[in-house]
C-alpha positions as a Markdown table, in Angstrom:
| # | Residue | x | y | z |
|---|---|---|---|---|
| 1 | Unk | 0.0 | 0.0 | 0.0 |
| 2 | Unk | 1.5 | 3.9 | -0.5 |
| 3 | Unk | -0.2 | 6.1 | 1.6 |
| 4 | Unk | -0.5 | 9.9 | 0.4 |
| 5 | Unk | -2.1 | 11.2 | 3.1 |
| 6 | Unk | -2.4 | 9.8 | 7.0 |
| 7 | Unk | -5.8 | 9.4 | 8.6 |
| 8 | Unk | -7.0 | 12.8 | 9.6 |
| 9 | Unk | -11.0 | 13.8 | 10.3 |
| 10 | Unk | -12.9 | 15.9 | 7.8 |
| 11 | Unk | -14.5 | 19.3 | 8.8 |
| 12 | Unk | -18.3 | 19.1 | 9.8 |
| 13 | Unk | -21.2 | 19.3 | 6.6 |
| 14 | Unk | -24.3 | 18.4 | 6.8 |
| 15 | Unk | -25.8 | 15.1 | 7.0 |
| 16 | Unk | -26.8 | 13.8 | 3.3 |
| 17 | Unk | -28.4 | 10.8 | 5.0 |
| 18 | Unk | -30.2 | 12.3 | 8.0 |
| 19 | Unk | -31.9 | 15.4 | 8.1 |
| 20 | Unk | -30.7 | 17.9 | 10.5 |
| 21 | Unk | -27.2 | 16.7 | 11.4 |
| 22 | Unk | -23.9 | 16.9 | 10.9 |
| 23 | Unk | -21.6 | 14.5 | 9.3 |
| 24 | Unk | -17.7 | 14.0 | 9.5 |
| 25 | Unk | -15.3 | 11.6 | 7.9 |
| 26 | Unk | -11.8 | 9.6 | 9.3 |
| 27 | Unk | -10.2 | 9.1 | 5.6 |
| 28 | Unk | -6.8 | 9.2 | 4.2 |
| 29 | Unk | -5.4 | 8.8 | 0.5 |
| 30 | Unk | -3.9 | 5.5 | -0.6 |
| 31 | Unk | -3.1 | 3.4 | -3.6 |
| 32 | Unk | -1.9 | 0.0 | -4.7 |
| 33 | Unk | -3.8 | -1.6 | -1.7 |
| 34 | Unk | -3.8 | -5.6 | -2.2 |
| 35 | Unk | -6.6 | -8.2 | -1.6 |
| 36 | Unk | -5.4 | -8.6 | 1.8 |
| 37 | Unk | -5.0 | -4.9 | 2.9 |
| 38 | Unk | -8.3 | -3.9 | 1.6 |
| 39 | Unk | -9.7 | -6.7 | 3.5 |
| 40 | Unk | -8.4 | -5.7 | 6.4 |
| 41 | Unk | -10.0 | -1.9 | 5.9 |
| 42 | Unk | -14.0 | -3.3 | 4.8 |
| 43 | Unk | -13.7 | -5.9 | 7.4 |
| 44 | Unk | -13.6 | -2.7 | 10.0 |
| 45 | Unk | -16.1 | -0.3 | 8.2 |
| 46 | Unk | -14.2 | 1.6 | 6.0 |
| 47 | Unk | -15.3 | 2.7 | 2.3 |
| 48 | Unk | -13.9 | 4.0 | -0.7 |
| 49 | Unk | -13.7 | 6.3 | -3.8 |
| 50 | Unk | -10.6 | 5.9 | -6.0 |
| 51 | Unk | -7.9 | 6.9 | -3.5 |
| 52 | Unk | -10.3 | 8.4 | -1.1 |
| 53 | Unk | -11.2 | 5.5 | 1.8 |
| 54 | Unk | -13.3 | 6.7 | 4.3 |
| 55 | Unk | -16.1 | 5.6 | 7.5 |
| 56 | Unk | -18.0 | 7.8 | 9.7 |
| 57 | Unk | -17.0 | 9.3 | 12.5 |
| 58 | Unk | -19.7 | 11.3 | 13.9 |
| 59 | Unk | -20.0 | 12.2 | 16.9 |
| 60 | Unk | -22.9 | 10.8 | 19.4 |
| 61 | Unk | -23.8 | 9.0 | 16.3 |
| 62 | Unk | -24.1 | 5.8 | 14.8 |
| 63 | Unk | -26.4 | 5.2 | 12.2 |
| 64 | Unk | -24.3 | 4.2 | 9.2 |
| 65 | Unk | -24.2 | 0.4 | 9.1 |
| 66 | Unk | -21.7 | -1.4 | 7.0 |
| 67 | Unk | -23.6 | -4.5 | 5.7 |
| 68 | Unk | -22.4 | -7.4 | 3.6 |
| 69 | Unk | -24.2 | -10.9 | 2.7 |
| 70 | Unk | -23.0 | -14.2 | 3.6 |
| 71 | Unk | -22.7 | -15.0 | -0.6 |
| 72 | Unk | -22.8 | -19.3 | 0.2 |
| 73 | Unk | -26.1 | -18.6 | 2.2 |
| 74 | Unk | -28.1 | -15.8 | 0.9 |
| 75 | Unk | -31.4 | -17.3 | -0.7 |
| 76 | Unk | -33.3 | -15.1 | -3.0 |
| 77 | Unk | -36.8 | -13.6 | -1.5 |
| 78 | Unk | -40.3 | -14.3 | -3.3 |
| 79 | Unk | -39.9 | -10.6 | -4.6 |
| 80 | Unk | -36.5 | -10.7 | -5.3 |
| 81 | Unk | -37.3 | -14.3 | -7.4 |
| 82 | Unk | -39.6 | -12.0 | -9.5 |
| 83 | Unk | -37.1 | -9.7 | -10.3 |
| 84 | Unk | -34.8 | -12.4 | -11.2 |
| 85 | Unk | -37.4 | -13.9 | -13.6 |
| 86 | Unk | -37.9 | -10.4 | -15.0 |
| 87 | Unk | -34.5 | -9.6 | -16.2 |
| 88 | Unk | -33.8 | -13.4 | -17.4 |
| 89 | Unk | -33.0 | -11.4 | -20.9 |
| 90 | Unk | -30.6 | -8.8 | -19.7 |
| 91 | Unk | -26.7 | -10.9 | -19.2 |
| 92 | Unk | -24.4 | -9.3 | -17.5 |
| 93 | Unk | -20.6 | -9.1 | -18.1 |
| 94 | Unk | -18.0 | -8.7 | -15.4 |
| 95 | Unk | -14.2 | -7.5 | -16.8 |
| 96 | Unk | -11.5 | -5.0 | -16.1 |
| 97 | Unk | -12.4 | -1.3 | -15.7 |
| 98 | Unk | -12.9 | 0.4 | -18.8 |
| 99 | Unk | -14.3 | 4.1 | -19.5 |
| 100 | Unk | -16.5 | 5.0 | -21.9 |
| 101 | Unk | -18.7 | 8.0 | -23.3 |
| 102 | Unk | -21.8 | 5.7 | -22.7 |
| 103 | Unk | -21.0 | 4.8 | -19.4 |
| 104 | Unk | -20.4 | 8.4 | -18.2 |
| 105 | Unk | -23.8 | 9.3 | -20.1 |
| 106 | Unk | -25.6 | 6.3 | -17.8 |
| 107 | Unk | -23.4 | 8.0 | -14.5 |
| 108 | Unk | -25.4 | 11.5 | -15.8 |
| 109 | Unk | -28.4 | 10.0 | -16.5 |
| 110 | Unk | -29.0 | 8.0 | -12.9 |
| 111 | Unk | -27.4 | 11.1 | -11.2 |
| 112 | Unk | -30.1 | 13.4 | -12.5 |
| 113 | Unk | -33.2 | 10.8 | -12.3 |
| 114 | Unk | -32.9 | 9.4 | -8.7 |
| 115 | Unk | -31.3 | 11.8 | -6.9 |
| 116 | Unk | -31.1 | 15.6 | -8.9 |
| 117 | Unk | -27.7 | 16.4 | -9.3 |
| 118 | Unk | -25.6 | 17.2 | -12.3 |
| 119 | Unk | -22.8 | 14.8 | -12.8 |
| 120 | Unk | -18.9 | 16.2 | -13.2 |
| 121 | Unk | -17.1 | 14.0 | -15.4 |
| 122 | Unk | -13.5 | 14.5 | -13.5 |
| 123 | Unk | -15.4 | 13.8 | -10.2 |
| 124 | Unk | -16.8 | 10.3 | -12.2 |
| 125 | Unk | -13.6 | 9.2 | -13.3 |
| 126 | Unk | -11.6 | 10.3 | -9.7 |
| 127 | Unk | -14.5 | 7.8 | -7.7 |
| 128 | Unk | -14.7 | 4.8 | -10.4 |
| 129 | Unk | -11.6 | 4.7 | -13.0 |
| 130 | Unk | -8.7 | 6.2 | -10.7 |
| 131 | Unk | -8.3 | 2.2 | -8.8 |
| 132 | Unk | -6.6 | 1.9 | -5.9 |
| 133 | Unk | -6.7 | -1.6 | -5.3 |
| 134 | Unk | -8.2 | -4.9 | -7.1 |
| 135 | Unk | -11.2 | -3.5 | -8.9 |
| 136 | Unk | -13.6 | -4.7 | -12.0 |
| 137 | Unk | -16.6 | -3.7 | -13.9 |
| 138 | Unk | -20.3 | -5.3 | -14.6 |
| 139 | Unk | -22.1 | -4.5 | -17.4 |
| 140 | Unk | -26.1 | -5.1 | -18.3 |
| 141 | Unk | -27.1 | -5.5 | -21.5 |
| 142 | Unk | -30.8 | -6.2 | -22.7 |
| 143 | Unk | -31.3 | -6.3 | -26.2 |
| 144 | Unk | -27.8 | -5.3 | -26.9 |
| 145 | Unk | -28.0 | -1.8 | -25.2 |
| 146 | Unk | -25.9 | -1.3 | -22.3 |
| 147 | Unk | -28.5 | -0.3 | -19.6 |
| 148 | Unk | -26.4 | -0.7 | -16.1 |
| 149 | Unk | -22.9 | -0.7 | -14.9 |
| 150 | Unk | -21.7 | -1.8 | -11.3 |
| 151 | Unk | -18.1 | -1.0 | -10.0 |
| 152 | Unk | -16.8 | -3.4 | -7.7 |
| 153 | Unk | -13.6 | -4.2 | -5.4 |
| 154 | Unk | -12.0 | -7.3 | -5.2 |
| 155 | Unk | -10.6 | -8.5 | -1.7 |
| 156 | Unk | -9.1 | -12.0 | -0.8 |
| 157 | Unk | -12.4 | -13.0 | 0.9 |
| 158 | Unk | -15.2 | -10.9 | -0.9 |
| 159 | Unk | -16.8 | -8.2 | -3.7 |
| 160 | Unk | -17.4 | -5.0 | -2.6 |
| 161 | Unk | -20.3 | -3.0 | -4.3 |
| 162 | Unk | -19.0 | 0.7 | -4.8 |
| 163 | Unk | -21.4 | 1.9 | -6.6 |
| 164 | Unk | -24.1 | 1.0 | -9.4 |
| 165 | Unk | -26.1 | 2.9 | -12.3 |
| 166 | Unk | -29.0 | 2.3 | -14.6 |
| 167 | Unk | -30.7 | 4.5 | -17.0 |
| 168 | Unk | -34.0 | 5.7 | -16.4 |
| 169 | Unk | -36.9 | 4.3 | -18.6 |
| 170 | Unk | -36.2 | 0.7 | -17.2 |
| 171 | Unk | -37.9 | 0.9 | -13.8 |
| 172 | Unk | -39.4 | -2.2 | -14.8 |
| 173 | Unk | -36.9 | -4.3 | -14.1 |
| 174 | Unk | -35.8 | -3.3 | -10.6 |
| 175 | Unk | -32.2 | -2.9 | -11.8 |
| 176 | Unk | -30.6 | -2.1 | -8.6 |
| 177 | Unk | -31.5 | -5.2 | -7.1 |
| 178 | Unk | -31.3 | -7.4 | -9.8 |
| 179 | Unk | -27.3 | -6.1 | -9.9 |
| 180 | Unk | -27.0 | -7.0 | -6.1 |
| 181 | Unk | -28.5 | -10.3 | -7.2 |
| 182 | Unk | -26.1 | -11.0 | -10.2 |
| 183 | Unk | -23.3 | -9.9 | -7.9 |
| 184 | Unk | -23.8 | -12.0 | -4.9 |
| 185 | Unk | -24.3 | -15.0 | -7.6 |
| 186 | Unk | -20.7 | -13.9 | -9.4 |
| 187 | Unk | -19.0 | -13.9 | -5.5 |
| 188 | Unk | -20.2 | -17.3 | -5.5 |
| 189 | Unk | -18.8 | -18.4 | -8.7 |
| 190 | Unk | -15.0 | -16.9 | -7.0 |
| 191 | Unk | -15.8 | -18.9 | -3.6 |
| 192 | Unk | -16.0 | -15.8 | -2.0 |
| 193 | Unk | -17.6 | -15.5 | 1.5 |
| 194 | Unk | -19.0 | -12.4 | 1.7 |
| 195 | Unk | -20.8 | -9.1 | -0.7 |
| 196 | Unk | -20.1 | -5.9 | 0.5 |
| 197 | Unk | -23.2 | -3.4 | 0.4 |
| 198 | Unk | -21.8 | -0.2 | 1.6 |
| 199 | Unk | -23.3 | 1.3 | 4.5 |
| 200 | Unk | -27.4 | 1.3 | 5.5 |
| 201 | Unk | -28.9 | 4.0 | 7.2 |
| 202 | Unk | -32.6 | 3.4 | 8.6 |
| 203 | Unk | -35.0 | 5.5 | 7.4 |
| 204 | Unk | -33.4 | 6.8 | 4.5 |
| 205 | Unk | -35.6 | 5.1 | 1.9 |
| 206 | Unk | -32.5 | 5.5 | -0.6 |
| 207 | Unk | -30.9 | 2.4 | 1.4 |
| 208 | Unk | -33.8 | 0.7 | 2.2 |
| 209 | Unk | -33.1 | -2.3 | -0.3 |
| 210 | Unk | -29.7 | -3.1 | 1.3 |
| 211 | Unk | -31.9 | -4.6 | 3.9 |
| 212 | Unk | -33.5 | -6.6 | 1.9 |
| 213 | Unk | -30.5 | -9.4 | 1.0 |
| 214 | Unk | -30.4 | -12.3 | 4.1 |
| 215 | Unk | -28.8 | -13.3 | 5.6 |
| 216 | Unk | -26.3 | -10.8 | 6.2 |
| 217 | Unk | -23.8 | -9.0 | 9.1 |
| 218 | Unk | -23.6 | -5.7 | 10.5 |
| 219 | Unk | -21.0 | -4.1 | 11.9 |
| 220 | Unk | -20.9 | -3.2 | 15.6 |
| 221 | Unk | -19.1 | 0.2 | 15.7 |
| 222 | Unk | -19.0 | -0.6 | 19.3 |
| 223 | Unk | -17.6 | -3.6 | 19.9 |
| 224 | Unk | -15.9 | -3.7 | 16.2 |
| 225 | Unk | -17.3 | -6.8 | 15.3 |
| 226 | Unk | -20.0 | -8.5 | 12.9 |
| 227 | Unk | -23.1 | -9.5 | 14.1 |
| 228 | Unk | -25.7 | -11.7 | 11.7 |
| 229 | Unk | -28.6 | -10.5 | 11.0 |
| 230 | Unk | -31.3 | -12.8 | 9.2 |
């Protein structure tokens, strides 16, 4: 690993997740991290953008959960079956990181649809094509048009989800949890034990779905461990 910048705490801004709060950040800036090293960071809450690896440190508060499935045991719900049989047609590629126009114009797209914001294209290629450890790609296709991308992070035990995006116009086929699905089932394929969901916050309806994937773990922030939650 070659760290640029030490961990240090990030000045107060407001709460994207929570209304009426404040958030702050432990991070530091680091490349060339290995399976094992970023193991070792996930497996004790951290996150990350390109070099950017981050996890909450708020004070008095708690509410960001890192979550991950247990990959050999998760079973599929009765809704999430539906999905599946759904989006039977759209195949899904995993592969290297590669950039592309289109992509960035999906990035834009999801950006502006589900939550309002205009999308910087340095900003896009800094988080998702700057890697800093072992990182790959998955890419929907129905019909032959591209119509979701995931990023993920590789570690010696488990996927990481960093981020996904889907175009709008394909609410039909419940996209972001069909990508959970079809990444959970590719962690399988590697023997890997666990899917990394990022963190959940309750009652932020924009996380609700990472709930929805059982069994999985929590982590304690307390007693720094992972509990299972079914």
């Amino acid at each position: 690993m070659v760290l640029f910048q030490k961990p240090a705490i990030s000045e107060p801004e407001q709460c994207p997740y929570l209304a009426g709060r404040e958030l702050t950040y432990e991070y530091f800036l680091a490349r060339d991290l290995d399976e094992s090293e970023l193991n070792e960071f996930l497996s004790r809450g951290w996150r990350k953008f390109g070099y950017y690896y981050f996890r909450p440190a708020c004070e008095g508060c708690s509410q960001c959960i890192p979550i991950r499935v247990l990959v050999d045991r998760f079973t599929p719900s009765k809704n999430q079956k539906k999905i599946m049989r759904k989006g039977r047609d759209i195949s899904v590629r995993f592969g290297t990181l590669g950039y592309t126009e289109e992509i960035y114009d999906i990035y834009r797209d999801h950006s502006k649809h589900r939550f309002g914001n205009e999308a910087l294209k340095e900003e896009f290629i800094f988080n998702f094509y700057l890697p800093s450890c072992p990182s790959l790609q998955s890419e929907y296709y129905l019909d032959g048009t591209l119509v979701a991308v995931g990023f993920l992070d590789r570690t010696s035990e488990s996927l990481s989800s960093v981020y996904f995006i889907y175009r709008s116009g394909f609410d039909r086929y419940s996209l972001g949890t069909l990508g959970v699905i079809r990444e959970i089932a590719y962690a399988r394929v590697l023997n890997l034990k666990y899917y990394y969901l990022g963190y959940y916050v309750a009652g932020n309806h924009f996380m609700a779905y990472k709930s929805r994937f059982k069994p999985s773990e929590e982590y304690d922030w307390e007693k720094n461990e992972w509990q299972v939650r079914v």
